[in-house]
The first five atom37 places (N, CA, C, CB, O) and aatype in JSON, in Angstrom:
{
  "aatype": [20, 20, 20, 20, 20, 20, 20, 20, 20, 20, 20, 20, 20, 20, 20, 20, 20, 20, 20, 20, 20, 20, 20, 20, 20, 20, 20, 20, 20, 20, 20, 20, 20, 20, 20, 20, 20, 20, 20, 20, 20, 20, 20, 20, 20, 20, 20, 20, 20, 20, 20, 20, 20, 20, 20, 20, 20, 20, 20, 20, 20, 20, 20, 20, 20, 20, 20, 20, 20, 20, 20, 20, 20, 20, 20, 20, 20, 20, 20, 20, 20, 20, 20, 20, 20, 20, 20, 20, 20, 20, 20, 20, 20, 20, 20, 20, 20, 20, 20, 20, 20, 20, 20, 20, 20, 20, 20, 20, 20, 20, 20, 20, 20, 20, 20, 20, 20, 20, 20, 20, 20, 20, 20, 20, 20, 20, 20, 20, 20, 20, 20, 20, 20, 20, 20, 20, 20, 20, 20],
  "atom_mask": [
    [1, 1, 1, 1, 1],
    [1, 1, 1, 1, 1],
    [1, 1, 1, 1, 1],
    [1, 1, 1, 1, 1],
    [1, 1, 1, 1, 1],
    [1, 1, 1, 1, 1],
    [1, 1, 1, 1, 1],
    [1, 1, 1, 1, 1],
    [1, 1, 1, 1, 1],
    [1, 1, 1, 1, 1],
    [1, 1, 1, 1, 1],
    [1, 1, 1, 1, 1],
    [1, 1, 1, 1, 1],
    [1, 1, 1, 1, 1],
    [1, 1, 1, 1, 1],
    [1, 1, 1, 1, 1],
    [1, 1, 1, 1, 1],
    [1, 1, 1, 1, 1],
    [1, 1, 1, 1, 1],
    [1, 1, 1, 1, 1],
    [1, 1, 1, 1, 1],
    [1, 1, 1, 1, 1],
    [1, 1, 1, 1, 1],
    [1, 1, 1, 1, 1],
    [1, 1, 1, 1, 1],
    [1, 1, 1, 1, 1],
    [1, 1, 1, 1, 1],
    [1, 1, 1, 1, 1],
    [1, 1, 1, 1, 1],
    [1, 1, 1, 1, 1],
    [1, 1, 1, 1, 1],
    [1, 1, 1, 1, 1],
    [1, 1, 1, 1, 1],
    [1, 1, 1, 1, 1],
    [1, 1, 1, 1, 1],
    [1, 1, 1, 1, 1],
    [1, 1, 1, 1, 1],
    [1, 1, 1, 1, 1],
    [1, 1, 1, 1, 1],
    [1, 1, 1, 1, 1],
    [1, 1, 1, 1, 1],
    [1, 1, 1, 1, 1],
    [1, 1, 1, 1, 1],
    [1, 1, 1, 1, 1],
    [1, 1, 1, 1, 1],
    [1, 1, 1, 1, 1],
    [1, 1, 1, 1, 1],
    [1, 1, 1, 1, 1],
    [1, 1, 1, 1, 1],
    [1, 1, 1, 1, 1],
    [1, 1, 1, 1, 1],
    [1, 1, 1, 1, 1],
    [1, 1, 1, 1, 1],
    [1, 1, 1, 1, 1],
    [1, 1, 1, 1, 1],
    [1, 1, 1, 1, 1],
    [1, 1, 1, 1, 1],
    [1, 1, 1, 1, 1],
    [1, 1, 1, 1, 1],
    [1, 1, 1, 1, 1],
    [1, 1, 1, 1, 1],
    [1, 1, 1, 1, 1],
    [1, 1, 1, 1, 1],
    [1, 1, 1, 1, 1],
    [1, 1, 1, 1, 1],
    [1, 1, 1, 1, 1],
    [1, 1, 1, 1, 1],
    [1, 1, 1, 1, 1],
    [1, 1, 1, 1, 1],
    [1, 1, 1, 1, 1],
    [1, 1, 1, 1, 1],
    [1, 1, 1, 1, 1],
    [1, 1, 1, 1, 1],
    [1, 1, 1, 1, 1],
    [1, 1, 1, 1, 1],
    [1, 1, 1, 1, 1],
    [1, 1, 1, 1, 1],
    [1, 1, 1, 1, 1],
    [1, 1, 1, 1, 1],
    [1, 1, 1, 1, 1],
    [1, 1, 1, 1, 1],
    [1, 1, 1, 1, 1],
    [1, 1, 1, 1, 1],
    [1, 1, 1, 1, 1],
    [1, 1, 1, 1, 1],
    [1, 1, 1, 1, 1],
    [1, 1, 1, 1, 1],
    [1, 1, 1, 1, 1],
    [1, 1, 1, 1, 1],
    [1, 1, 1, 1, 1],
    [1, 1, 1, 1, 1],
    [1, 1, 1, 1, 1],
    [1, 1, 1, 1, 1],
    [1, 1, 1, 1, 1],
    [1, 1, 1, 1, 1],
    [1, 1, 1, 1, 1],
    [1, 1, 1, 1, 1],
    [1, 1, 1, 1, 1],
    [1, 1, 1, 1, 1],
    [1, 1, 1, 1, 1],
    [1, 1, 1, 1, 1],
    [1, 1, 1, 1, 1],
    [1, 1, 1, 1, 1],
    [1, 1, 1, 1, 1],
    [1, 1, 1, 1, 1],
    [1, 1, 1, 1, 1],
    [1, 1, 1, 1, 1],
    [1, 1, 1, 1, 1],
    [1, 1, 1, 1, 1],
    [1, 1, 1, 1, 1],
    [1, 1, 1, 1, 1],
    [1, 1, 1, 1, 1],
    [1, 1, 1, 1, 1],
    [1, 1, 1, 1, 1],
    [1, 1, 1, 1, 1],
    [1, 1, 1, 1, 1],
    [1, 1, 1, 1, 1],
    [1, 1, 1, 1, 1],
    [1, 1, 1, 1, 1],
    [1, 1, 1, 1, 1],
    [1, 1, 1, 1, 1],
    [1, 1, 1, 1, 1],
    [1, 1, 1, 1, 1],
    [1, 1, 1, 1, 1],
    [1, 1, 1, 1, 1],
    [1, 1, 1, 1, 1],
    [1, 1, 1, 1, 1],
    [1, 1, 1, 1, 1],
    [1, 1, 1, 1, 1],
    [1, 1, 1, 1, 1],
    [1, 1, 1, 1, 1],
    [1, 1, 1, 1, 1],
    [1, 1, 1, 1, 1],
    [1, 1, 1, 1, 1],
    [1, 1, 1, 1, 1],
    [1, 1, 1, 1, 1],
    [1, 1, 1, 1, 1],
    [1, 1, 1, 1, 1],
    [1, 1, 1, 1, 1]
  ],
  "atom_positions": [
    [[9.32, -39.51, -21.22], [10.24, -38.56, -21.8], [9.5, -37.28, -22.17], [10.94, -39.17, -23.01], [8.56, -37.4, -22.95]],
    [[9.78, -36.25, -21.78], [9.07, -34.62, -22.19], [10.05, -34.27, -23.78], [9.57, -32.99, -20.49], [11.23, -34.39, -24.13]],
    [[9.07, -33.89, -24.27], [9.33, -33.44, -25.69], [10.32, -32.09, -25.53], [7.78, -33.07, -26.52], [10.23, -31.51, -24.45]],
    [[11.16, -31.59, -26.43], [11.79, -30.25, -26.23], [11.12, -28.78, -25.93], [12.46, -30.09, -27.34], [11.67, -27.7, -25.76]],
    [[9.86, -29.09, -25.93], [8.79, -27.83, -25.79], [8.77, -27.89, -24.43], [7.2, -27.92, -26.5], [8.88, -26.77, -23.93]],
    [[8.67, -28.81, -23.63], [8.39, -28.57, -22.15], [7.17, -29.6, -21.6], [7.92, -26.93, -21.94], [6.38, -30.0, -22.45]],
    [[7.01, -30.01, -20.26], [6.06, -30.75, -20.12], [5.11, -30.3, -19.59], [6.3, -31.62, -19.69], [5.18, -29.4, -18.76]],
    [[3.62, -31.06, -20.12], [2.26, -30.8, -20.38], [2.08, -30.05, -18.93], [1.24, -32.24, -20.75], [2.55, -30.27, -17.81]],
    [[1.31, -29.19, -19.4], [0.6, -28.37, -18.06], [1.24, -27.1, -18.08], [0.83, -29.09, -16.45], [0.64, -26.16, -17.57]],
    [[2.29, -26.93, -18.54], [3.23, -25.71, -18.07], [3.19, -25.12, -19.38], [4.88, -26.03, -17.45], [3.31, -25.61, -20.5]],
    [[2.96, -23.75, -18.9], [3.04, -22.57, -20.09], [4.16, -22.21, -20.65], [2.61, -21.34, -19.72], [5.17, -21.86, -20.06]],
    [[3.94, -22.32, -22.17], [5.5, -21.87, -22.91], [6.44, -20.59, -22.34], [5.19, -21.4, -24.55], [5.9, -19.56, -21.94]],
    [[7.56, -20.7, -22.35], [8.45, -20.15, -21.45], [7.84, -18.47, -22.19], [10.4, -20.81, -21.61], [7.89, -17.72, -21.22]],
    [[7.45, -17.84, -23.12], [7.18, -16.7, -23.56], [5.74, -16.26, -22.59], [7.05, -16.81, -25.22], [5.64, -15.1, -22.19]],
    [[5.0, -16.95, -22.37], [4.24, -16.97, -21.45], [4.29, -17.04, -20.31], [3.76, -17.47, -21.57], [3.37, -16.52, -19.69]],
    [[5.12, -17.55, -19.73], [5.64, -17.21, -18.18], [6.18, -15.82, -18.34], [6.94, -18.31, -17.52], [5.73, -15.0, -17.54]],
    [[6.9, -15.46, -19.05], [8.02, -14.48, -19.47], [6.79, -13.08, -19.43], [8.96, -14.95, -21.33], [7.14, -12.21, -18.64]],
    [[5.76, -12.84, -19.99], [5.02, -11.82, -19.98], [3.96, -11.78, -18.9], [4.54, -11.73, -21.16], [3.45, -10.69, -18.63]],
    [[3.61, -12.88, -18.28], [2.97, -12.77, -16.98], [3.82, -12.57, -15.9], [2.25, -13.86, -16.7], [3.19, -11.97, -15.03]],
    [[4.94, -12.81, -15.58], [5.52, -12.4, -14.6], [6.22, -10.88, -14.71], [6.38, -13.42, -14.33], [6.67, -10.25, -13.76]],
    [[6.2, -10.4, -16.22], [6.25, -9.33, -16.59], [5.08, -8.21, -16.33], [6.52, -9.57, -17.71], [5.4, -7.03, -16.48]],
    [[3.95, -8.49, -16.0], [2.52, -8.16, -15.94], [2.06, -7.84, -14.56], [1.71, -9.27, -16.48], [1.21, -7.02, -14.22]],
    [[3.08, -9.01, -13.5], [3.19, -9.19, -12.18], [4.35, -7.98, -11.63], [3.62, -10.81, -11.94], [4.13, -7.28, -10.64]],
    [[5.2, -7.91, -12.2], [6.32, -7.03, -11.53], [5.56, -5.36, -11.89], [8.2, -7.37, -12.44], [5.56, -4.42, -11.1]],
    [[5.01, -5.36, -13.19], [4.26, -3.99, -13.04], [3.28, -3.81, -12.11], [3.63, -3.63, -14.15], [3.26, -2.68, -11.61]],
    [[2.39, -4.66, -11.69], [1.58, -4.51, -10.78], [2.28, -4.31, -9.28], [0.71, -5.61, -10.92], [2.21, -3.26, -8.64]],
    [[2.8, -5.19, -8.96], [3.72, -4.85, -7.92], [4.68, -3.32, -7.59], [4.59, -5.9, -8.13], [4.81, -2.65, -6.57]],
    [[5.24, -3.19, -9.0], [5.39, -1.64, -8.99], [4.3, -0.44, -8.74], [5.86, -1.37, -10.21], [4.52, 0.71, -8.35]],
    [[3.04, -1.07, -9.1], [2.11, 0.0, -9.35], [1.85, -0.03, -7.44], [0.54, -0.44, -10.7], [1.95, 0.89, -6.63]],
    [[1.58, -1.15, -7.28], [1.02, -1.39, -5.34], [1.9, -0.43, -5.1], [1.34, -3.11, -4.17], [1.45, 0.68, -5.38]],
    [[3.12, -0.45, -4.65], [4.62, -0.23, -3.87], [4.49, 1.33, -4.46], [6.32, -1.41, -4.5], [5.33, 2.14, -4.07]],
    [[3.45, 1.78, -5.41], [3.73, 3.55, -5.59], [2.74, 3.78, -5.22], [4.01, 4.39, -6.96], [2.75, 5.0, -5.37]],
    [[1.26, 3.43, -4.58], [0.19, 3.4, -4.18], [0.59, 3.54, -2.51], [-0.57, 2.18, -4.77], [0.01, 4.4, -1.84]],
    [[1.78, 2.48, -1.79], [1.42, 2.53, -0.79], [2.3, 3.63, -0.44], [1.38, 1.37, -0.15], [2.0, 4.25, 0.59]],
    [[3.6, 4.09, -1.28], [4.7, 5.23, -0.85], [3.93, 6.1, -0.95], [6.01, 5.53, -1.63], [4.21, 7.03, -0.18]],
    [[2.74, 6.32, -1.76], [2.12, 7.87, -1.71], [1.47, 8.02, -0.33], [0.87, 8.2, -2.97], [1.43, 8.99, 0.42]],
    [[0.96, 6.75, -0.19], [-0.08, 6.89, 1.16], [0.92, 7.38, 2.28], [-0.91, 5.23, 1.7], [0.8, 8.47, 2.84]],
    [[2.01, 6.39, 2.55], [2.98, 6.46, 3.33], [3.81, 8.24, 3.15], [3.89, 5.07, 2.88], [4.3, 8.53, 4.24]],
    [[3.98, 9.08, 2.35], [4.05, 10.14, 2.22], [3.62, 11.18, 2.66], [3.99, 10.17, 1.61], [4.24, 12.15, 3.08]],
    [[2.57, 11.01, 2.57], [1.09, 11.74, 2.98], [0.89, 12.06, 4.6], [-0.25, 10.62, 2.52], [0.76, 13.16, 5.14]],
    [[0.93, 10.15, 5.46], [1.49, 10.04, 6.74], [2.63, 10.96, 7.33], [1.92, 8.81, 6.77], [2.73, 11.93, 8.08]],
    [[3.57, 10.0, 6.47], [4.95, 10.59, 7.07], [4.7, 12.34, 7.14], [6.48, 10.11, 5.88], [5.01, 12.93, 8.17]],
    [[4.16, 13.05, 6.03], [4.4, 14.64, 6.4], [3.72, 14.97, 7.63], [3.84, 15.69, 5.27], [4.25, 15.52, 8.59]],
    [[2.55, 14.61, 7.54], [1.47, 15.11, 9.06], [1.8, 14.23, 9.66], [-0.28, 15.19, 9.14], [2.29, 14.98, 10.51]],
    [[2.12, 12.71, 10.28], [2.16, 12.41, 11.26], [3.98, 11.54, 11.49], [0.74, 11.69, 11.4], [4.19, 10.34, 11.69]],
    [[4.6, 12.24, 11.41], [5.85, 11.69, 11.39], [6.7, 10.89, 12.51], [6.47, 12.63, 11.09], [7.52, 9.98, 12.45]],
    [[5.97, 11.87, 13.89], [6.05, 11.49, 14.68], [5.93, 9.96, 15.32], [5.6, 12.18, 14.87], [6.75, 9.2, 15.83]],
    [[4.6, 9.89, 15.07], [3.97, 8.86, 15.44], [4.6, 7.78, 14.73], [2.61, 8.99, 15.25], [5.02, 6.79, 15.32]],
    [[4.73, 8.0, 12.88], [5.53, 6.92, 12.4], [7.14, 6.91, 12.98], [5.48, 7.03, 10.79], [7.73, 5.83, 12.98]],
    [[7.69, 7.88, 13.38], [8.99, 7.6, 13.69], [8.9, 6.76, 15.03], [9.85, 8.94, 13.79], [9.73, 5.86, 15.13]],
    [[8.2, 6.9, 15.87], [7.89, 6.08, 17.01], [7.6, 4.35, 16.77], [6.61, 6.8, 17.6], [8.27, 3.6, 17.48]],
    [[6.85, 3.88, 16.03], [6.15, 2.94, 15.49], [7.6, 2.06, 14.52], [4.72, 3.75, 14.55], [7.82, 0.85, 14.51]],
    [[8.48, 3.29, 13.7], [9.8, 2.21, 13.32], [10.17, 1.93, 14.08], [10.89, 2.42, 12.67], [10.19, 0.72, 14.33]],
    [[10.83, 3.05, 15.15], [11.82, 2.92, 16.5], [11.67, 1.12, 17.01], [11.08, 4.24, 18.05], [12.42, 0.16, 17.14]],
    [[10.13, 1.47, 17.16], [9.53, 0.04, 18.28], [9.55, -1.36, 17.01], [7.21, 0.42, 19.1], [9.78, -2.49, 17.44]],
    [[9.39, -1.24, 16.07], [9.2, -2.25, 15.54], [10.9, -3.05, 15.23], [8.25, -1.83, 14.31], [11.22, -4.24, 15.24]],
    [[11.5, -2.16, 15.05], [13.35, -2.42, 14.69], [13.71, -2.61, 16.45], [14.52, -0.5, 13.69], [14.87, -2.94, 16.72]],
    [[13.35, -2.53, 16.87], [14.03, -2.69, 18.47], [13.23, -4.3, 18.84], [13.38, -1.01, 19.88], [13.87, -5.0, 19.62]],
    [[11.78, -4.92, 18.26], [11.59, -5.68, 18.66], [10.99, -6.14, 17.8], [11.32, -5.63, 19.57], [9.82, -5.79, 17.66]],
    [[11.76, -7.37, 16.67], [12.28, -7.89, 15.12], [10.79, -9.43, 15.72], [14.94, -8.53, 14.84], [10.06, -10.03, 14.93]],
    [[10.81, -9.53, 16.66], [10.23, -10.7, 17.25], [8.93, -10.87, 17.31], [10.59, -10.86, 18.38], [8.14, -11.58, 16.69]],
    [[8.8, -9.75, 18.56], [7.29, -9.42, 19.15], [6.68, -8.06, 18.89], [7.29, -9.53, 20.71], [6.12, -7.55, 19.86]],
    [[6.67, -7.34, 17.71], [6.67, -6.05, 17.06], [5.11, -5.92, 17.18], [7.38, -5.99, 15.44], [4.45, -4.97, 17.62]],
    [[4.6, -7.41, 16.57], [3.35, -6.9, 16.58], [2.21, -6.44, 17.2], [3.08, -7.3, 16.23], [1.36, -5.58, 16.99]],
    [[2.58, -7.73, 18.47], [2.13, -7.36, 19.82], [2.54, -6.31, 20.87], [2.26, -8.32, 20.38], [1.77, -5.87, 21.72]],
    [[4.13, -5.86, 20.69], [4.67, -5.07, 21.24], [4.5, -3.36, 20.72], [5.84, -5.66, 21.22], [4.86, -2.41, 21.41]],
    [[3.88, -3.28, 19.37], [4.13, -1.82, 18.79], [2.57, -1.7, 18.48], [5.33, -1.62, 17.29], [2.15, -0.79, 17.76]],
    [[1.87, -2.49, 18.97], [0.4, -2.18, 18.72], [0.13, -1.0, 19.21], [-0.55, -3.1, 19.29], [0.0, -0.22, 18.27]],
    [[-0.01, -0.55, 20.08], [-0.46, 0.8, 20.61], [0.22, 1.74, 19.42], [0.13, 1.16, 22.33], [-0.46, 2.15, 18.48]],
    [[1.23, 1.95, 19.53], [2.22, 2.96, 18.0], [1.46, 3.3, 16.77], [3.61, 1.98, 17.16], [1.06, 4.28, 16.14]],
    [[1.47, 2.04, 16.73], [0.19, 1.77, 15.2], [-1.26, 2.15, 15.13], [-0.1, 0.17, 14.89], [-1.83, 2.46, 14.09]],
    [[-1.8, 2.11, 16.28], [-2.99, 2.52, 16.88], [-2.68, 3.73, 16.49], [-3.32, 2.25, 18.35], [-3.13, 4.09, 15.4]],
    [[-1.85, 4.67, 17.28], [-1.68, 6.36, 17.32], [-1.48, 6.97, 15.95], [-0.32, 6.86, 18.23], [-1.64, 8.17, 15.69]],
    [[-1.01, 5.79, 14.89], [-0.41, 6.41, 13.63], [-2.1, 6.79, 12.99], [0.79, 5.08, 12.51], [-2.67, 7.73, 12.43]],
    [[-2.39, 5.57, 13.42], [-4.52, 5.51, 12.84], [-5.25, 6.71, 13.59], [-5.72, 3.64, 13.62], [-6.32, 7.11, 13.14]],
    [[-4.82, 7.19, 14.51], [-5.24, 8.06, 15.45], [-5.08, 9.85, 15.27], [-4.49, 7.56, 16.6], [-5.65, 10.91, 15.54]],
    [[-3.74, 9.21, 14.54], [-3.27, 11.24, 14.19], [-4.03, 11.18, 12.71], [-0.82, 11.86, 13.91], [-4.74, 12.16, 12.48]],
    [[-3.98, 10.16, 11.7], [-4.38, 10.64, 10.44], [-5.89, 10.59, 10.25], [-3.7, 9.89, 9.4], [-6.37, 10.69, 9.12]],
    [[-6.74, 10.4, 11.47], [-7.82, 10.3, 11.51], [-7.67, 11.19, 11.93], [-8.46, 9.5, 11.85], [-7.59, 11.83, 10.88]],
    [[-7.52, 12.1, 12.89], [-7.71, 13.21, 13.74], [-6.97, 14.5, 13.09], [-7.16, 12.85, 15.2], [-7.27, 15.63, 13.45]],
    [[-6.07, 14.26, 12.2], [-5.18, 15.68, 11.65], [-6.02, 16.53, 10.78], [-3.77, 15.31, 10.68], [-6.66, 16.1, 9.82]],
    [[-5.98, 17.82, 11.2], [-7.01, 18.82, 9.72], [-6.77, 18.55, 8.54], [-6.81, 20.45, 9.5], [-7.66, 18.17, 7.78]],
    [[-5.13, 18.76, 8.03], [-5.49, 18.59, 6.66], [-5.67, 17.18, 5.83], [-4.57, 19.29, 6.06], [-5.7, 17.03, 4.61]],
    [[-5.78, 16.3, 6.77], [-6.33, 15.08, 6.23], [-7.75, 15.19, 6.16], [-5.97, 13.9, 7.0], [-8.29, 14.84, 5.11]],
    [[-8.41, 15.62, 7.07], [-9.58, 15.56, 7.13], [-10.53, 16.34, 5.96], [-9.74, 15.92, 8.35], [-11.66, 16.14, 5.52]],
    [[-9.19, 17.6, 5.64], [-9.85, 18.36, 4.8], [-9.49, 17.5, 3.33], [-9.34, 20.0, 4.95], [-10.26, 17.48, 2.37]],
    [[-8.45, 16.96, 3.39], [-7.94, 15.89, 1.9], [-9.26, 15.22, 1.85], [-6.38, 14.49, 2.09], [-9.9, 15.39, 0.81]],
    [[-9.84, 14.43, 2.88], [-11.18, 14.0, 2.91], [-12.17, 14.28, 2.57], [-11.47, 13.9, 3.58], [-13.04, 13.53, 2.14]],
    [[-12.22, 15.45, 2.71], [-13.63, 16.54, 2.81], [-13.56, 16.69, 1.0], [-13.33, 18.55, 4.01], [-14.39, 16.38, 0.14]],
    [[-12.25, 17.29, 0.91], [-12.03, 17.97, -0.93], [-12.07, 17.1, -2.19], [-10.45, 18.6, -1.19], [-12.46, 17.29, -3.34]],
    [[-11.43, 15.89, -1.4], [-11.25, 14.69, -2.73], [-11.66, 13.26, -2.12], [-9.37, 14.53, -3.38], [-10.94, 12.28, -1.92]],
    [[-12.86, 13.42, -1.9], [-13.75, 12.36, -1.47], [-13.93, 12.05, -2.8], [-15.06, 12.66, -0.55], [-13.29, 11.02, -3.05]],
    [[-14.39, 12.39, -3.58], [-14.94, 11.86, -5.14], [-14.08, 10.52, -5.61], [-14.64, 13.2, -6.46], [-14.48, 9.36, -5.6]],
    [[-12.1, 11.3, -6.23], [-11.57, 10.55, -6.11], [-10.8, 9.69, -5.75], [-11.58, 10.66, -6.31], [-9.84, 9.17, -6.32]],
    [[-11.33, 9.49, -4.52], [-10.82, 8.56, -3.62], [-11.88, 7.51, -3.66], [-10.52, 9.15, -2.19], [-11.49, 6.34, -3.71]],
    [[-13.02, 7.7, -3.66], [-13.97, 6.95, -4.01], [-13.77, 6.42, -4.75], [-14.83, 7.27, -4.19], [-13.67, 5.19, -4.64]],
    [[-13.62, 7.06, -5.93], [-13.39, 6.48, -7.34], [-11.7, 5.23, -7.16], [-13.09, 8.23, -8.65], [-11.75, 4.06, -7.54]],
    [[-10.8, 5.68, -6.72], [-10.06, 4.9, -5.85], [-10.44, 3.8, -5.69], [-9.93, 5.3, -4.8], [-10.42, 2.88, -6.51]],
    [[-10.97, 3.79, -4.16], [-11.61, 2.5, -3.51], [-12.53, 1.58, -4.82], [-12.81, 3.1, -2.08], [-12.47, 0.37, -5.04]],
    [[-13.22, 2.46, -5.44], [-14.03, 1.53, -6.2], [-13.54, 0.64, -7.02], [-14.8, 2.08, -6.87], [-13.96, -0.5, -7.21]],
    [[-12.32, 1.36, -7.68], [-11.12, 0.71, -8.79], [-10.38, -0.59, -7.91], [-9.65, 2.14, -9.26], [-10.25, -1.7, -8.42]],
    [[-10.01, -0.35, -6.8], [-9.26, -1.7, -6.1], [-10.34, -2.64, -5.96], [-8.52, -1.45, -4.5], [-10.19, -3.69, -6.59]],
    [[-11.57, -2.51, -5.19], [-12.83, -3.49, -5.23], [-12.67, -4.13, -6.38], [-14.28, -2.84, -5.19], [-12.08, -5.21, -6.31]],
    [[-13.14, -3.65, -7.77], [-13.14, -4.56, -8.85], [-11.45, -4.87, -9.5], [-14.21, -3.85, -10.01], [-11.3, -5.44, -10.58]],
    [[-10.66, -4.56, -8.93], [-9.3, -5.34, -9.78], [-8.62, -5.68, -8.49], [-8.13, -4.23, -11.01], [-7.41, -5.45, -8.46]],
    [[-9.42, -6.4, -6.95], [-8.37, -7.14, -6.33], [-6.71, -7.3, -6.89], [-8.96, -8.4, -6.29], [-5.59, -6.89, -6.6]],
    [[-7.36, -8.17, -7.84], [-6.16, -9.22, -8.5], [-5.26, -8.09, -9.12], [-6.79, -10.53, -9.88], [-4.35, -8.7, -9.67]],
    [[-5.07, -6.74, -9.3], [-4.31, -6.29, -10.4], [-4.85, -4.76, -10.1], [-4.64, -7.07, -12.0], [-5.36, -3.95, -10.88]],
    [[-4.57, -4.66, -8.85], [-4.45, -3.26, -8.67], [-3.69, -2.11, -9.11], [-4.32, -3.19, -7.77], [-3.67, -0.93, -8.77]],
    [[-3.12, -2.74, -9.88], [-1.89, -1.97, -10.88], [-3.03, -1.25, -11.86], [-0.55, -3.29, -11.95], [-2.8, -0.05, -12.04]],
    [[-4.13, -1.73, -12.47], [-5.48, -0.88, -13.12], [-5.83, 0.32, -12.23], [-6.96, -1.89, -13.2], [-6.7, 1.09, -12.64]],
    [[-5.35, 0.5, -11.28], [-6.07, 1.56, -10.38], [-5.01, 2.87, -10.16], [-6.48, 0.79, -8.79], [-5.17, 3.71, -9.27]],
    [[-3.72, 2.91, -11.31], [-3.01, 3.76, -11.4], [-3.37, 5.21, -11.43], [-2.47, 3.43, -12.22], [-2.89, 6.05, -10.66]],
    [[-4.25, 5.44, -12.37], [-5.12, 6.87, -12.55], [-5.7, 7.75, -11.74], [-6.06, 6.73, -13.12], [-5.67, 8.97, -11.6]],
    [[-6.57, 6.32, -10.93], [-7.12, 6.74, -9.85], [-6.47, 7.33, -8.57], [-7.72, 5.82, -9.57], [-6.84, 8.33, -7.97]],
    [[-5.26, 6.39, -8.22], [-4.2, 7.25, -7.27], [-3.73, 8.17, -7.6], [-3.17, 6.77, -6.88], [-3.63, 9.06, -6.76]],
    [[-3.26, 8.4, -8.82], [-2.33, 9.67, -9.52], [-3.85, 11.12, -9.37], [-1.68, 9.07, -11.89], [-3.68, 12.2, -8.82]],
    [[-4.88, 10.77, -9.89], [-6.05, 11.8, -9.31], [-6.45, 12.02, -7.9], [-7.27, 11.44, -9.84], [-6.67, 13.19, -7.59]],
    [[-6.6, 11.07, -6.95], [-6.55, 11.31, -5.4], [-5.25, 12.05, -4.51], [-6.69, 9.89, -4.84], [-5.31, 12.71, -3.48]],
    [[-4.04, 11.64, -5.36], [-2.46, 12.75, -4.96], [-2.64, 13.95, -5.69], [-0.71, 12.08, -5.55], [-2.25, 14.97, -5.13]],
    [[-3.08, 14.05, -6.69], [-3.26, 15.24, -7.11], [-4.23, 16.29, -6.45], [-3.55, 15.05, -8.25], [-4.0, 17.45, -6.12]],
    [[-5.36, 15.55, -6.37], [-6.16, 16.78, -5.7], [-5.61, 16.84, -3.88], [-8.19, 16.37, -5.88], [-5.9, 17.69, -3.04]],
    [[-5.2, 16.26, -3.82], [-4.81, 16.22, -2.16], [-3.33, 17.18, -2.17], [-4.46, 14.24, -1.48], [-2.95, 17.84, -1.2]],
    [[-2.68, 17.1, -3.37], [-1.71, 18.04, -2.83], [-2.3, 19.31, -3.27], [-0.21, 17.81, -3.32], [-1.57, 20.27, -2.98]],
    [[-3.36, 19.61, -3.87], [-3.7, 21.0, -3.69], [-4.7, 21.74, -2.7], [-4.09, 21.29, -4.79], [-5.24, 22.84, -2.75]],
    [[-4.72, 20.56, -1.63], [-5.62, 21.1, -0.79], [-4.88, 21.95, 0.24], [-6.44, 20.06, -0.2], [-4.03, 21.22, 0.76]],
    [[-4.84, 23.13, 0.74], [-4.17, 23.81, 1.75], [-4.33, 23.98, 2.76], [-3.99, 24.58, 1.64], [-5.47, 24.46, 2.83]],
    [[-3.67, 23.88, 4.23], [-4.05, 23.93, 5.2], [-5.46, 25.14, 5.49], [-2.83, 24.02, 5.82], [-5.67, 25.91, 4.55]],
    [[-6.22, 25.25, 6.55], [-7.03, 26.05, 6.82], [-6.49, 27.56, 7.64], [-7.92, 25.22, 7.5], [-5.87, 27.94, 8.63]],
    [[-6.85, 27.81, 7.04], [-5.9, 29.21, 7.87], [-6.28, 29.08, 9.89], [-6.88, 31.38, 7.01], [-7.05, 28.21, 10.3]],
    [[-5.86, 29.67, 10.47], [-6.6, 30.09, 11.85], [-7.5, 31.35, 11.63], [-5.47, 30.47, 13.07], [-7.15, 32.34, 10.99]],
    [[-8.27, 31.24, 12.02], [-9.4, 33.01, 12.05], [-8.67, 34.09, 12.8], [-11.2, 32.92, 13.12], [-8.17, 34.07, 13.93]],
    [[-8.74, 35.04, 11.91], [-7.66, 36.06, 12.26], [-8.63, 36.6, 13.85], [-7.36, 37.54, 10.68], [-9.85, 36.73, 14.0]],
    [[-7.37, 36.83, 14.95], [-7.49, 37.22, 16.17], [-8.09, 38.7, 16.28], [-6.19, 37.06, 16.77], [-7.49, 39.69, 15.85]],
    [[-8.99, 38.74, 16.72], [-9.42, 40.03, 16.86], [-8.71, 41.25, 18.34], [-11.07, 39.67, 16.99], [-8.73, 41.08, 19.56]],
    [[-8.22, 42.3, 17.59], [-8.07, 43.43, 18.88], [-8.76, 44.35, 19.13], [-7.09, 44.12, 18.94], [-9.05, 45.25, 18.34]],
    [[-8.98, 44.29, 19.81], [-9.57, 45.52, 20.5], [-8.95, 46.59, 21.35], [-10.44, 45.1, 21.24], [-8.5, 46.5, 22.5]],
    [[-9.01, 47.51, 20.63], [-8.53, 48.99, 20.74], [-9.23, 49.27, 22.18], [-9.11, 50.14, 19.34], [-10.44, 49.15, 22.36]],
    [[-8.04, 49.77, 23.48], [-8.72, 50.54, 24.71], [-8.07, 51.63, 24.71], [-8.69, 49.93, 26.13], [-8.33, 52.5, 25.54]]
  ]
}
């Protein structure tokens, strides 16, 4: 017979109640970590992601094997696009600082809030590079 408290092993219901409370923030915190990333994509390489839904919603089955190349190209433009590269170049620090924060809180990457909110920040103030103004020459 289990006593009215609950049986042995299992955490008092106030304790489930604030860890799964602890869990849904973290989960919120991931899911605004990956929309920023996904943001970032979507502006410079939209293309490529609009290609990559297209194929994946057309084939619910074999997406993964079938939209590999897509996914490849999405890795391909944001590696290859300037102002990523320059987001790279400008806010390497905290992005570092980033990466370093997820390394030590695997479990609870929701601690690594700051760090994303400082890597979007300096990245949206980075500005495209101008082109070098065209030179004329007067005949």
């Amino acid at each position: 017979m289990t006593s009215r408290g609950g049986s042995r092993g299992r955490a008092p219901p106030w304790q489930v109640g604030a860890e799964a409370e602890a869990e849904r923030r973290q989960d919120r915190s991931g899911r605004k970590q990956r929309q920023a990333a996904l943001e970032v994509t979507a502006r410079h390489c939209g293309r490529e992601l609009d290609q990559y839904g297209q194929c994946v919603a057309a084939k619910p089955e074999s997406w993964q094997r079938d939209c590999h190349h897509l996914k490849m190209s999405i890795a391909r433009c944001t590696s290859n696009h300037p102002i990523i590269r320059q987001i790279r170049q400008a806010c390497a620090e905290p992005f570092e600082a980033f990466e370093e924060c997820l390394r030590q809180n695997e479990a609870a990457t929701g601690n690594c809030a700051e760090q994303v909110r400082r890597f979007l920040q300096c990245a949206e103030q980075v500005q495209p590079a101008s082109p070098p103004a065209s030179v004329q020459v007067k005949t």
